[in-house]
C-alpha positions as CSV (number, residue, x, y, z in Angstrom):
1,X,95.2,106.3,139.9
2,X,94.0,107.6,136.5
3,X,97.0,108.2,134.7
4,X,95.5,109.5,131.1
5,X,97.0,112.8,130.5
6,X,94.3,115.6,131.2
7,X,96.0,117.4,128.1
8,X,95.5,117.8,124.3
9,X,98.3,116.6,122.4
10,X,97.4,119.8,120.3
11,X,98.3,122.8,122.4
12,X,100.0,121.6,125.3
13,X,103.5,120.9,123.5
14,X,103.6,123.6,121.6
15,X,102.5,126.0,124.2
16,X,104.3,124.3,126.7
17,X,106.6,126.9,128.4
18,X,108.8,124.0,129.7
19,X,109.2,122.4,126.1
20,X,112.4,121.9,124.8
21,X,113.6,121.3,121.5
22,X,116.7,119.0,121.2
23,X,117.8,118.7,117.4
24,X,120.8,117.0,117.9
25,X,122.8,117.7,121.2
26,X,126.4,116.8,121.0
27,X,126.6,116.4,125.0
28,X,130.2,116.5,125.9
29,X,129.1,115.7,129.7
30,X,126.0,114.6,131.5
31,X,124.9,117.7,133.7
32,X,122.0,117.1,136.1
33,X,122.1,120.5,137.6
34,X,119.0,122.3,137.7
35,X,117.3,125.1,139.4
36,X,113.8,124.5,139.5
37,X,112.0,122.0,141.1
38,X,108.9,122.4,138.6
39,X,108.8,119.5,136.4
40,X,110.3,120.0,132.8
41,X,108.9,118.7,129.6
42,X,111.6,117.8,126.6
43,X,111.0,117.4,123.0
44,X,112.6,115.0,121.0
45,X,112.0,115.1,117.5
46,X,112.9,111.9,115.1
47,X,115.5,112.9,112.9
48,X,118.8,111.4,112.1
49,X,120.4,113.3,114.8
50,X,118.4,111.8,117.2
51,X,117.7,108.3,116.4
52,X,119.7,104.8,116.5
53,X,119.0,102.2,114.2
54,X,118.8,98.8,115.6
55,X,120.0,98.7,119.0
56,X,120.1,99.4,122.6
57,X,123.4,100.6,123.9
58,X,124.8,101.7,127.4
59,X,126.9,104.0,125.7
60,X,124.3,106.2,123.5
61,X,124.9,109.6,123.7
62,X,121.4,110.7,125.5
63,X,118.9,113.1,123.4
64,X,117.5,115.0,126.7
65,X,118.9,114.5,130.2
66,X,115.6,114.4,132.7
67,X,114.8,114.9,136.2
68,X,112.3,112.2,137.5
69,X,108.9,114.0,137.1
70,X,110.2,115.5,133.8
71,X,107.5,114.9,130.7
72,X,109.1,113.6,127.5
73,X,107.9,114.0,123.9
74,X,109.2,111.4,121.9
75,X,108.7,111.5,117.8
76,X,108.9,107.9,116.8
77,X,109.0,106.5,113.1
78,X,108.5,102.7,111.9
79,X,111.3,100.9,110.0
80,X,109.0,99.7,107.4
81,X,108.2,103.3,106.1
82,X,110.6,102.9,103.1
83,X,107.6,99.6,101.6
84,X,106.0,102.9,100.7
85,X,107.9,106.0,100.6
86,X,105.6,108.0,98.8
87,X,103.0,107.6,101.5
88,X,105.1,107.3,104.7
89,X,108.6,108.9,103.8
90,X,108.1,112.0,101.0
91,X,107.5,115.4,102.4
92,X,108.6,114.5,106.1
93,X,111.8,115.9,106.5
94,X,112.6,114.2,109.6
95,X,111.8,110.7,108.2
96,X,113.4,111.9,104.8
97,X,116.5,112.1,106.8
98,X,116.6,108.9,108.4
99,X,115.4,107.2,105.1
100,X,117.9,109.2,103.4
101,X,120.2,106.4,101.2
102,X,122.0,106.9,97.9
103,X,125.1,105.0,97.3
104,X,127.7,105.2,99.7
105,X,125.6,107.5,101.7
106,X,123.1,106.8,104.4
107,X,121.0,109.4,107.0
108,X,121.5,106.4,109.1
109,X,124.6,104.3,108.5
110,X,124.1,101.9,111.2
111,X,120.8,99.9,111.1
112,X,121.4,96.5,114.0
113,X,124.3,95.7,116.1
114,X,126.3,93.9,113.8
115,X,129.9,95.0,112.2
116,X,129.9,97.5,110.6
117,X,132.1,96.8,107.6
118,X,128.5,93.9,107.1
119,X,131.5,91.3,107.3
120,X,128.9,88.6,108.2
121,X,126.5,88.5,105.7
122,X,127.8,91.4,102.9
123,X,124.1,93.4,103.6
124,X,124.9,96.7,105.1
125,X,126.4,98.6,108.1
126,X,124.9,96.7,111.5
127,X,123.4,93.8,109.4
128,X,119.9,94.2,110.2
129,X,120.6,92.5,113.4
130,X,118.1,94.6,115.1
131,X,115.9,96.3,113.1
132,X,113.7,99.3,115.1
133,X,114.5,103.3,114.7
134,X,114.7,104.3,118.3
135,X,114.2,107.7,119.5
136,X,116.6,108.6,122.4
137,X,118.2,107.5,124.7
138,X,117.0,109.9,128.0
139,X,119.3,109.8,130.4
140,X,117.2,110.1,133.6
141,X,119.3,112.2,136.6
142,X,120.2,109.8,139.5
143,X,119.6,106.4,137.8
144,X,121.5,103.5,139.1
145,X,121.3,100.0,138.4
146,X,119.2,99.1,141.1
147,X,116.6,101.3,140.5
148,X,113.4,101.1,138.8
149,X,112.2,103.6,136.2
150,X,108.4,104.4,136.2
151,X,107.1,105.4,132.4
152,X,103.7,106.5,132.1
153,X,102.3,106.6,128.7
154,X,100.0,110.0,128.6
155,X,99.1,110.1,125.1
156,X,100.0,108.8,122.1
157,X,98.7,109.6,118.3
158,X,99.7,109.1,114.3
159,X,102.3,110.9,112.4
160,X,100.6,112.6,109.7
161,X,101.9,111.7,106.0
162,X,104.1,114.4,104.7
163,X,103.1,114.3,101.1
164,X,99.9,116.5,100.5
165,X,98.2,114.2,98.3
166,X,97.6,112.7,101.2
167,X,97.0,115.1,103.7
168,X,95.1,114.1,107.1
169,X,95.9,110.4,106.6
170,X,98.3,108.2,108.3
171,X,99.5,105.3,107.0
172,X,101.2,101.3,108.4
173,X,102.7,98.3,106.9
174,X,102.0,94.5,107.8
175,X,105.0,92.9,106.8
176,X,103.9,88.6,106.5
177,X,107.6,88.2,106.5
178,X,109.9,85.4,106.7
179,X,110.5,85.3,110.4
180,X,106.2,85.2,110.8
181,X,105.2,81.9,112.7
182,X,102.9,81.1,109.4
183,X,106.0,80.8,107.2
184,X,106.7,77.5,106.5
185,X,103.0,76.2,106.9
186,X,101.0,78.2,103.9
187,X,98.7,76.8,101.7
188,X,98.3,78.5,99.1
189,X,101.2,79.2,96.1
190,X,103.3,80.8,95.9
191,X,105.3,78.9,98.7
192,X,106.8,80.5,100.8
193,X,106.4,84.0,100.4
194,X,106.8,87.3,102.1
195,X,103.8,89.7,101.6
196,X,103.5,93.7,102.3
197,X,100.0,94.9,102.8
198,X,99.5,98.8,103.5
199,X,97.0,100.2,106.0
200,X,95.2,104.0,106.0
201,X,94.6,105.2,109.7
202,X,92.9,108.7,110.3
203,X,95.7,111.3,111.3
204,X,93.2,113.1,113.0
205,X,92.5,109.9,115.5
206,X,88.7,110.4,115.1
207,X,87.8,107.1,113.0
208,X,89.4,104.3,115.6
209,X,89.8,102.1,112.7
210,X,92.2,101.0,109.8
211,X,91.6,99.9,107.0
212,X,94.0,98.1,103.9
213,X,94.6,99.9,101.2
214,X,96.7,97.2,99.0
215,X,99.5,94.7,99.3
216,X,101.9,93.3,97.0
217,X,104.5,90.5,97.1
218,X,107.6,90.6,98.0
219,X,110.0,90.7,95.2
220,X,114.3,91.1,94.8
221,X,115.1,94.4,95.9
222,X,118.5,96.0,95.2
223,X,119.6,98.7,97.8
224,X,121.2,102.2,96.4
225,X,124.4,100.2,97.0
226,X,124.1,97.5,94.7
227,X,123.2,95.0,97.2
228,X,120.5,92.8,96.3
229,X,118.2,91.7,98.9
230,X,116.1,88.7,98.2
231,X,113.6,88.9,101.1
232,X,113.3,91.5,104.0
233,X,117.0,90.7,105.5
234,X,117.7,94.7,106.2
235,X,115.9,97.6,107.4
236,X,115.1,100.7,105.6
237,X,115.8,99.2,101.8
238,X,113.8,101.4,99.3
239,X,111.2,99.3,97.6
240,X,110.9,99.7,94.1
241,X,107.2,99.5,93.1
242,X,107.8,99.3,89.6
243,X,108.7,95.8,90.0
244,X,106.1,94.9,92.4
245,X,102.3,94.0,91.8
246,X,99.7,95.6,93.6
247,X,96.2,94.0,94.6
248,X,93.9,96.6,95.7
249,X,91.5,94.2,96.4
250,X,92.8,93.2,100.1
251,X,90.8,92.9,103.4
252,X,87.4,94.6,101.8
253,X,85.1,95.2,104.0
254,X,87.2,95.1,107.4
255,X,88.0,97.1,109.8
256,X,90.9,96.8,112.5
257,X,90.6,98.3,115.8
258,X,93.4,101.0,116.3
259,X,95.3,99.9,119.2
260,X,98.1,102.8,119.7
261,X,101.4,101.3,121.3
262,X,105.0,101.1,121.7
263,X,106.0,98.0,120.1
264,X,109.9,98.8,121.8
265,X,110.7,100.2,124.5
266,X,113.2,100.1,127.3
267,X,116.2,101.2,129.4
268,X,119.9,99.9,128.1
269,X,120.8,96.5,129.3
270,X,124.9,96.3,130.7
271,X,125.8,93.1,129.0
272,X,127.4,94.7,126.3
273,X,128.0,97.5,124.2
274,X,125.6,96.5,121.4
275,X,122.3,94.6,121.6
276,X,120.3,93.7,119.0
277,X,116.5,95.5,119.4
278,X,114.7,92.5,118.2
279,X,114.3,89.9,121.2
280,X,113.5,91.6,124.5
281,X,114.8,90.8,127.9
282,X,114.7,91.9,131.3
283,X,115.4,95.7,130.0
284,X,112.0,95.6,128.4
285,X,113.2,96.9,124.3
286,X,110.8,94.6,121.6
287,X,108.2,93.2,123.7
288,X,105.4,93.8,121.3
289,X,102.5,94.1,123.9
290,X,99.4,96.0,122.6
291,X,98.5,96.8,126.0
292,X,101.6,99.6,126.3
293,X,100.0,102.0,125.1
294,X,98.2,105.2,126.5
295,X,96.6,105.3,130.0
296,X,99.7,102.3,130.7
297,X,102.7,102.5,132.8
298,X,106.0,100.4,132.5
299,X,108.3,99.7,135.2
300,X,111.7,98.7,134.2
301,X,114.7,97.9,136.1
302,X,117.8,100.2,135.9
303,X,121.0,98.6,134.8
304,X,123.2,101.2,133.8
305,X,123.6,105.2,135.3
306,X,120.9,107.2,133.6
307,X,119.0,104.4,132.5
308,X,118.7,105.3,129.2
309,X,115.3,104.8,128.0
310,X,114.6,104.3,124.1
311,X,111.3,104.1,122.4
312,X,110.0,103.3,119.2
313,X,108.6,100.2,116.7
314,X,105.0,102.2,116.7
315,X,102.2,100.1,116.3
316,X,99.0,101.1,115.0
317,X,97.4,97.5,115.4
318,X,98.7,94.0,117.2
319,X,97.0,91.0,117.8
320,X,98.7,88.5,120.7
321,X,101.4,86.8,119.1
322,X,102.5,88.7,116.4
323,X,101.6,85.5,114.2
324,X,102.8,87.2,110.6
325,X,105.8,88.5,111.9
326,X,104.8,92.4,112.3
327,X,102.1,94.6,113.9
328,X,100.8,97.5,111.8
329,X,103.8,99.1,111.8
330,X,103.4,102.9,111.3
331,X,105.1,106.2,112.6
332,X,103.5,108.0,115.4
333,X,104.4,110.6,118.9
334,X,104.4,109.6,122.7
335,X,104.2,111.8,126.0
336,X,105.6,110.0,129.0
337,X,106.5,111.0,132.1
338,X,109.2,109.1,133.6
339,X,109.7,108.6,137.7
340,X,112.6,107.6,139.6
341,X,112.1,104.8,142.2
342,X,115.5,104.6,144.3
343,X,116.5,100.9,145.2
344,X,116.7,102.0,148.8
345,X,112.6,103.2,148.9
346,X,111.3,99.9,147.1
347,X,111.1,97.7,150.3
348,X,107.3,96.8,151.1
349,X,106.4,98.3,147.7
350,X,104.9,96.6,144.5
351,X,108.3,97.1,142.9
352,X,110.3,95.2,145.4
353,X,112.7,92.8,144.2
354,X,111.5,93.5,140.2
355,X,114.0,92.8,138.2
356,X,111.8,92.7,134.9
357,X,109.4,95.0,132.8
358,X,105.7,94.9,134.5
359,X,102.8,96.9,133.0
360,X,100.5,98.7,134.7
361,X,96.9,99.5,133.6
362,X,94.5,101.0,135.2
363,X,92.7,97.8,135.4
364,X,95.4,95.0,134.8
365,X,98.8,94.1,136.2
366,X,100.8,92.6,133.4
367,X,103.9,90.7,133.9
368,X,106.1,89.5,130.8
369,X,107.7,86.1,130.7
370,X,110.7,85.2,128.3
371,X,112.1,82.4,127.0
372,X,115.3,83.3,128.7
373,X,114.5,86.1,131.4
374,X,118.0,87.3,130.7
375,X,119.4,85.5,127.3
376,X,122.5,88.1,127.2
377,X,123.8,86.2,130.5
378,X,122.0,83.3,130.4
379,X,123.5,82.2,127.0
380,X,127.0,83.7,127.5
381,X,129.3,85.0,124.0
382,X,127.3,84.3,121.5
383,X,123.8,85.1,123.3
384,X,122.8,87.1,120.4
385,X,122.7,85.4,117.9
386,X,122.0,81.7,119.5
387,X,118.8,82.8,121.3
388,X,117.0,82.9,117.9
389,X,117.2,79.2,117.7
390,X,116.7,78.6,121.7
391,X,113.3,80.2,122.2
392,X,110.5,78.3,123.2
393,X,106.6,79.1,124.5
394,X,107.4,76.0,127.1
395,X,110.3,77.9,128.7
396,X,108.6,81.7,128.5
397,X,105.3,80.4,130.0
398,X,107.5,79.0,133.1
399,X,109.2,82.4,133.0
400,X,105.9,83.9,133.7
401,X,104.1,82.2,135.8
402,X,107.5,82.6,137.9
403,X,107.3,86.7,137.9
404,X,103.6,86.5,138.6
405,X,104.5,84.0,141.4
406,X,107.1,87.0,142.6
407,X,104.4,89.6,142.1
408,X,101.8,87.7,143.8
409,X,104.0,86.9,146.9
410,X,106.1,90.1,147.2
411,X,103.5,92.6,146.2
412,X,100.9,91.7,147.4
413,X,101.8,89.7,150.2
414,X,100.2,86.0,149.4
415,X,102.1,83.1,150.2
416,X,103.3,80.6,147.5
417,X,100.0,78.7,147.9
418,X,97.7,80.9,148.2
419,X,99.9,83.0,144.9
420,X,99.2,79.3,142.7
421,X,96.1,79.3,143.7
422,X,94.8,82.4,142.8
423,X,97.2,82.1,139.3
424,X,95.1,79.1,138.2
425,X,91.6,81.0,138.8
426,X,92.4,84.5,138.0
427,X,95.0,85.0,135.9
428,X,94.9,85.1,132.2
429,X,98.4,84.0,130.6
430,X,98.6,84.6,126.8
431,X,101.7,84.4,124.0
432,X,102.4,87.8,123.2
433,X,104.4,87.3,120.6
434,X,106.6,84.0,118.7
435,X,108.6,86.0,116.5
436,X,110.9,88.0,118.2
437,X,113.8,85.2,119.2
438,X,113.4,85.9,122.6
439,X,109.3,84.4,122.5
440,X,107.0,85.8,125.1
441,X,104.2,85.3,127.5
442,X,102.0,87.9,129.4
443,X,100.6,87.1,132.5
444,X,98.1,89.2,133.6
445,X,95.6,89.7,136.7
446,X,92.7,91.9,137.0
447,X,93.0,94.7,140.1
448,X,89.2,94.5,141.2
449,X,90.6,90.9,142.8
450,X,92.4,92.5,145.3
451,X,89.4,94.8,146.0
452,X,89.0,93.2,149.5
453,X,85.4,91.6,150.5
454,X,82.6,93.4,149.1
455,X,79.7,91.6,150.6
């Protein structure tokens, strides 16, 4: 099934007769009443009204409240922006209100899932434990844990900068930071050391490349509060660039493919009331897969009523593994339309028994392995913050070559081995990424093999 949307991404939400617009609902209760059967499509702009900073939370007042067919627009905006405001912040005014921070006063106060009084670690409200600026939640009419959610990607395209002098361009950040794979092992001097570099894309989406502007290192950077942050420990701290040094002279000559995706996205997991958005889990949330993109579809598991489904961490760019730490992180809008499958139809089906996040392409099947499948249960109280020193590519490529034994057997009806043996010739496994606590690896398996004979 071709699942591309047939539409323009110019046109068809604004003329949209179903669009909605939903600044910041305060919903005082969840009504799924409705009087047309026709599918809906919701707006959801990215302001600070309708973002959360950080987190995934089963108790997230939801932006829109959807039927399944419904088409949602989600706005989505990268954490990094603030490396360079001028390009990526000034003359938005949604992002200027999320980005919004003079002392004592924040457009987002919370930014991760830690206390808020930053009684841990003294650097802000939330820590930084978690770090992506999620758009949502959509609470999805007749979700229940058991269920799976369909989300089909139908377009995706750049966020145009807001500042004139740089009108039609869109711009990303490659952050080589201090939780990149390549930290401790450099070569060159300074050692270590965290490095920004800042890509142009075309707004427009006609050039399908980007290209690297400048980068600079690094350097102290004291927040509007007087907090002084010595490498990238918190998200959304304004960088000064008076005290950094720019090199223009960075990547010359090279292009990088533009690979549009959702580097998070997810329902809310039930474990607790706050989890970090950096390591993923059997929810979906940070699993930094390039291939989520347009033209894909995610299935997720439903763990709590409504589902709640959050999306952002845009990615302009992302090679497997994530090496340095970040993708091309830049701002950018999604259409999805999300599907309800009901626990009780998924017998005999390709989602039977899925209790983790498998892609769909119009090609591929993609499952995604973890070092802990579920590291919120599997590692108990302190889950959060012990899984960043538990991870391992040893345990996640076990975990994935155990889902695409479960696809293999229960979707498409191969025993377990015939499943091995078709794994070990057909199926390309692949880290998708070692830097996100919870490490991952994709499996994935081409759909002409299951063509039937064609002699």
């Amino acid at each position: 099934m071709n699942k591309v949307s047939p539409f323009k991404h110019t046109g068809f939400i604004a003329s949209s007769i179903f669009a909605t617009l939903l600044g910041s609902p305060a919903f005082a209760e969840i009504s799924c009443e409705s009087e047309s059967t026709e599918a809906k499509h919701h707006y959801i702009p990215a302001n600070n009204k309708t973002v959360h900073w950080g987190y995934f939370s089963k108790n997230k007042t939801p932006q829109a409240i959807v039927h399944s067919g419904d088409f949602v627009t989600l706005e989505t905006l990268t954490h990094h922006a603030n490396d360079d405001a001028e390009r990526m912040i000034k003359g938005d005014p949604g992002a200027e209100s999320v980005f919004k921070w003079e002392k004592n006063d924040k457009g987002v106060d919370r930014r991760g899932a830690g206390p808020m009084d930053a009684s841990i670690y003294g650097r802000g409200a939330g820590e930084g434990f978690g770090v992506h600026v999620l758009t949502g939640p959509v609470y999805v009419c007749g979700a229940e844990p058991g269920d799976v959610l369909e989300v089909r990607i139908l377009d995706m395209y750049p966020r145009p900068s807001g500042n004139p002098k740089y009108a039609g361009k869109t711009y990303g950040v490659n952050a080589a930071a201090w939780w990149g794979y390549h930290y401790n092992d450099m070569i060159e001097d300074p050692k270590p050391r965290e490095v920004i570099t800042i890509f142009e894309l075309d707004a427009t989406g006609e050039k399908d490349w980007a290209k690297a502007v400048y980068n600079y290192q690094w350097v102290p950077q004291t927040d509007p509060n007087g907090v002084v942050h010595e490498k990238i420990d918190y998200p959304g701290v304004p960088v000064d660039h008076s005290k950094i040094t720019k090199n223009t002279k960075v990547l010359e000559n090279i292009r990088v493919p533009v690979r549009l995706h959702f580097g998070t996205m997810g329902v809310a997991p039930v474990e607790t009331d706050y989890v970090d958005s950096i390591p993923p889990g059997y929810f979906g949330g940070n699993i930094d897969d390039w291939r989520i993109g347009k033209g894909g579809t995610m299935y997720y598991p439903v763990a709590v009523e409504g589902a709640l489904l959050s999306a952002g961490d845009p990615h302009a760019a992302q090679g497997d593994s994530e090496l340095a730490g970040t993708a091309i992180e830049t701002s950018m809008t999604g259409v999805v339309q999300v599907i309800l499958h009901k626990q009780n139809e998924l017998q005999e089906t390709v989602l039977a028994g899925l209790d983790y996040p498998l892609l769909e392409t119009d090609t591929e099947w993609v499952v995604h392995g973890f070092s802990y499948p579920n590291y919120l249960e599997a590692l108990g109280e302190k889950a959060q913050s012990e899984i960043y020193s538990k991870s391992s590519i040893d345990n996640a490529m076990r975990d994935a070559f155990r889902k695409m034994r479960h696809f293999l057997m229960t979707a498409k009806g191969l025993s377990e081995d015939e499943a091995i043996s078709l794994m070990s010739v057909s199926a390309d496994f692949g880290i998708t990424q070692v830097v996100d606590g919870n490490w991952g690896v994709h499996g994935v398996i081409e759909k002409r093999v299951f063509a039937g004979d064609t002699d």
